[in-house]
C-alpha positions in Angstrom: -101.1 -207.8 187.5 -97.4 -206.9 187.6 -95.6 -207.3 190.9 -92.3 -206.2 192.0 -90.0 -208.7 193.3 -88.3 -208.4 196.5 -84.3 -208.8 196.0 -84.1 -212.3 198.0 -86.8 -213.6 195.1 -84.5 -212.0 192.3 -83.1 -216.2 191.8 -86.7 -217.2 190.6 -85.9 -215.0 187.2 -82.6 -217.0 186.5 -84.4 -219.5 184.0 -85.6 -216.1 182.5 -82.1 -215.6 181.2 -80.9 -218.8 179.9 -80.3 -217.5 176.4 -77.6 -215.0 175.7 -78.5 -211.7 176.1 -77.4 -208.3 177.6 -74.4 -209.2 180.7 -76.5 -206.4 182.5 -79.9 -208.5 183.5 -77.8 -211.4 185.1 -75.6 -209.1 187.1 -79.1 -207.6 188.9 -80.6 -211.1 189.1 -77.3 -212.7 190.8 -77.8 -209.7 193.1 -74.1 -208.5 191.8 -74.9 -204.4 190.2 -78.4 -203.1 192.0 -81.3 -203.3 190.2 -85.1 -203.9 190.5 -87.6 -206.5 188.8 -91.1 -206.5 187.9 -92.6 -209.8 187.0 -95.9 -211.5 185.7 -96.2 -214.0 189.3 -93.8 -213.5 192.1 -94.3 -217.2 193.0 -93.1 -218.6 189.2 -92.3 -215.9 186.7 -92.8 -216.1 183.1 -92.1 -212.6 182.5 -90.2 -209.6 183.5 -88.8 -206.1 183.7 -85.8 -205.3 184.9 -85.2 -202.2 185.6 -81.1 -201.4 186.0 -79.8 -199.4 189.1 -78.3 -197.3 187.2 -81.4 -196.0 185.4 -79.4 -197.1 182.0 -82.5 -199.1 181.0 -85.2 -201.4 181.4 -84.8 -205.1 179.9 -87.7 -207.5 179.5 -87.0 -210.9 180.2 -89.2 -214.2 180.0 -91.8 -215.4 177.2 -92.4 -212.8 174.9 -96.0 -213.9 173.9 -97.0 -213.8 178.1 -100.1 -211.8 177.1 -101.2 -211.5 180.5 -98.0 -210.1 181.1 -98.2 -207.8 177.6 -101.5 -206.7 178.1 -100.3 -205.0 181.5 -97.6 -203.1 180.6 -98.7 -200.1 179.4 -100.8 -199.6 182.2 -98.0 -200.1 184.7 -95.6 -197.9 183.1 -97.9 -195.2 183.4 -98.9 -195.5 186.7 -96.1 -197.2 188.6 -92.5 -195.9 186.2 -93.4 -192.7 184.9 -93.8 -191.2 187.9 -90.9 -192.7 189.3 -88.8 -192.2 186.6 -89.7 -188.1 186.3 -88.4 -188.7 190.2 -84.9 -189.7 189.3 -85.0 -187.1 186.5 -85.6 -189.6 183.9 -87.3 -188.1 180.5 -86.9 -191.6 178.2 -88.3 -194.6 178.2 -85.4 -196.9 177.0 -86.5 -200.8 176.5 -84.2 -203.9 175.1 -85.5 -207.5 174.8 -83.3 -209.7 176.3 -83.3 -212.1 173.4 -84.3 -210.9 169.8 -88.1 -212.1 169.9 -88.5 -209.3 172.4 -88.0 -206.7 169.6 -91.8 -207.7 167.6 -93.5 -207.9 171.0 -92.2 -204.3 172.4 -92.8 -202.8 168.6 -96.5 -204.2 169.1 -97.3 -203.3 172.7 -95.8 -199.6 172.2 -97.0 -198.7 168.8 -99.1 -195.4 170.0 -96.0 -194.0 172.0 -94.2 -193.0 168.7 -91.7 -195.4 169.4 -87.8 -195.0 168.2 -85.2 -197.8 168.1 -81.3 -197.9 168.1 -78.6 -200.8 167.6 -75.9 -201.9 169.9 -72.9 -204.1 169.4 -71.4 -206.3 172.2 -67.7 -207.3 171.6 -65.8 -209.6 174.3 -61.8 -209.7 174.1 -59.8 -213.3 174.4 -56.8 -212.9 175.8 -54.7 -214.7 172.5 -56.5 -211.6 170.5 -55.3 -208.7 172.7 -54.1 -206.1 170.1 -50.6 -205.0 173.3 -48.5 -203.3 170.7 -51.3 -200.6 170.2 -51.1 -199.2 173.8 -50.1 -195.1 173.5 -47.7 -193.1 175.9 -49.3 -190.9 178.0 -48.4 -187.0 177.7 -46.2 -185.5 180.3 -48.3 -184.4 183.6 -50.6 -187.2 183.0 -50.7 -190.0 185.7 -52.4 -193.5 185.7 -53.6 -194.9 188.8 -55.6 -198.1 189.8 -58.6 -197.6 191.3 -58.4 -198.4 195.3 -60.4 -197.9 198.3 -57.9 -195.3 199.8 -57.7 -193.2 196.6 -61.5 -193.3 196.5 -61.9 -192.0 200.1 -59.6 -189.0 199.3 -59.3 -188.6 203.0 -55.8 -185.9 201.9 -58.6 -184.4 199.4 -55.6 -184.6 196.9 -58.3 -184.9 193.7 -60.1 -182.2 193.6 -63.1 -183.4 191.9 -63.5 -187.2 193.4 -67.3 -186.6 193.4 -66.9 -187.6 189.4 -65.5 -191.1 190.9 -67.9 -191.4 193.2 -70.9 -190.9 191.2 -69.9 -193.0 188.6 -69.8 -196.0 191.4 -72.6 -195.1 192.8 -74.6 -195.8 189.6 -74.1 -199.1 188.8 -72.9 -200.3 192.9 -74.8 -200.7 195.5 -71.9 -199.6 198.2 -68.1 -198.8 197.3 -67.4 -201.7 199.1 -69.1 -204.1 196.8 -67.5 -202.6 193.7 -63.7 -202.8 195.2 -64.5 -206.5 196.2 -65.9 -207.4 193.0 -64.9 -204.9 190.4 -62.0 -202.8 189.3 -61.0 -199.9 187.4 -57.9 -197.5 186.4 -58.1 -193.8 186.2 -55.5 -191.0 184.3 -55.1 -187.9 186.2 -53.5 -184.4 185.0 -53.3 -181.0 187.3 -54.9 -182.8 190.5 -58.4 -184.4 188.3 -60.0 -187.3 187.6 -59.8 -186.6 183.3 -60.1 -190.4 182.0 -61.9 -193.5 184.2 -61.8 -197.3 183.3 -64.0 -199.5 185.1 -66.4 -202.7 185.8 -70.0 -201.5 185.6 -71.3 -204.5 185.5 -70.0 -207.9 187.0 -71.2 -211.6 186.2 -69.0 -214.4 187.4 -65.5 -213.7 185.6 -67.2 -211.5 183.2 -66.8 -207.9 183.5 -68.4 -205.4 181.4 -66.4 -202.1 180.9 -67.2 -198.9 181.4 -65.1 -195.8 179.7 -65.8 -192.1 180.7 -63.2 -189.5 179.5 -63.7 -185.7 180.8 -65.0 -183.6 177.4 -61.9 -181.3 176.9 -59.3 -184.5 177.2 -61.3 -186.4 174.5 -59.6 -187.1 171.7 -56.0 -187.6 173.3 -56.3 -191.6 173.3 -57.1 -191.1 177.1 -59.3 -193.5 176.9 -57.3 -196.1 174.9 -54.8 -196.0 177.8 -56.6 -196.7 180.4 -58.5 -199.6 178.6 -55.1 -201.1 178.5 -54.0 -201.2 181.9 -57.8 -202.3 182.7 -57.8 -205.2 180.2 -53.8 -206.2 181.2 -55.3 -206.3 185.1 -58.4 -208.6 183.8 -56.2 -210.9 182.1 -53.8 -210.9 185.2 -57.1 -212.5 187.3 -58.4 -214.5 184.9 -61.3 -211.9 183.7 -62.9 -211.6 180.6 -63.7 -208.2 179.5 -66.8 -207.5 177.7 -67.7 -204.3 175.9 -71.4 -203.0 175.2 -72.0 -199.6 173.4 -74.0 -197.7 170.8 -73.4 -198.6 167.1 -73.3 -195.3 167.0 -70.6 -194.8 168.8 -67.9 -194.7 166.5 -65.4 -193.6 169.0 -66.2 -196.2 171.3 -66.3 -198.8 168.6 -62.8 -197.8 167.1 -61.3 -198.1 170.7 -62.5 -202.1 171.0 -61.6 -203.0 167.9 -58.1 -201.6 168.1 -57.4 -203.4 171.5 -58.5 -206.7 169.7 -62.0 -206.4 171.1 -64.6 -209.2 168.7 -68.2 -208.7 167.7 -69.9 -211.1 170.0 -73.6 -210.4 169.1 -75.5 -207.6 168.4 -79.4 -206.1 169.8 -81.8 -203.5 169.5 -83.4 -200.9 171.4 -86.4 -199.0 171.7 -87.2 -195.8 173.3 -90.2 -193.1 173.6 -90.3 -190.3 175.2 -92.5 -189.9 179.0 -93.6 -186.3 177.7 -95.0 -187.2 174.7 -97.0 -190.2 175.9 -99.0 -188.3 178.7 
């Protein structure tokens, strides 16, 4: 059997994740970004999903060769996260061990759902290696704002399209309130909207795992360059370190870290199928 964990038993999984891994499956356990767990024995787990509250993902945690654990999943996923999953709107099944002997174990178990894999790169930035000099000049008409709760309220309803705040928050936080105490962020706006946002998605003791979403037609205009610098200056100010997670991929992305002075960490895999194809 597979049981789901209440969120006061979420501690029990903490010698789950002793090895490095993904920031993202601490910051659920530690009860920090919302989240929810599925495990082999809710008294002493050995194994795990966990499935992130921002639907980015489901991350297996634990021993690998659990096959009471194993022999269950495909049977759960079918009846308990497909259907919720089509619920939130949810069309891929996207799976990442949290350490690398994960990978031969998922490649095993999903073998019949014509299963596809990707690579991601995880690059942390020390403050001695911060790249300062490479920090562009905004445009004329372009603003840069910290994130606070008044400007998130909006109560003047000066931004006209807040809702893209908002639901960027609400992904990855359980309330506002959690993410102001916890997280932060910085924002550029031009004509009266949100066009580039910097923030913490993810939070695990001083570790803070950014997240960078630029509006489409202000891509390309080192947007999102500046507001990863007044981020990263504001991390170094409280004693953060900032840690980067994206698609390999994602050259974009990529060429943005490495110009700050961001370093490759570690790298992982992940696998996804397709809920429509695996009826």
């Amino acid at each position: 059997m597979i049981y789901e964990l209440n969120r006061n038993d979420f501690y029990k999984c903490q010698t789950l994740v002793i090895k490095q891994g993904p920031l993202e499956v601490k910051a659920v356990i530690n009860g920090v970004n919302p989240g929810r767990i599925f495990v082999d024995n809710y008294i002493s787990p050995s194994s795990g999903i966990v499935w992130l509250g921002n639907n980015d993902g489901f991350l297996f945690i634990g021993d690998e060769e659990n096959e009471n654990f194993n022999s269950e999943l495909n049977h759960f996923i079918d009846r308990v996260i497909v259907p919720e999953a089509k619920q939130a709107q949810l069309n891929w099944f996207e799976g990442i061990g949290y350490h690398q002997k994960w990978n031969k174990t998922i490649e095993r178990i999903f073998t019949h759902r014509q299963l596809q894999k990707w690579n991601q790169r995880v690059y942390i930035l020390e403050e001695e290696n911060y790249s300062y000099n490479n920090e562009p000049i905004l445009d004329q008409g372009y603003r840069l704002l910290k994130l606070t709760n008044k400007f998130y309220e909006n109560s003047d309803n000066t931004i006209k399209n807040i809702d893209f705040l908002h639901s960027q928050i609400s992904s990855s936080w359980s309330t506002p309130k959690s993410f102001f105490e916890k997280g932060l962020g910085y924002c550029i706006i031009y004509n009266n909207q949100i066009v580039s946002l910097c923030y913490s998605v993810f939070v695990i003791e001083n570790i803070h795992c950014v997240a960078i979403e630029t509006k489409e037609d202000f891509q390309e205009r080192k947007l999102a360059q500046k507001v990863a610098h007044h981020y990263i200056k504001e991390c170094f100010k409280k004693g953060i370190l900032p840690y980067w997670d994206c698609m390999e991929e994602n050259k974009p992305s990529i060429r943005i870290a490495e110009n700050i002075g961001f370093t490759n960490l570690f790298n992982y895999q992940g696998y996804y199928f397709s809920f429509e194809k695996n009826k």
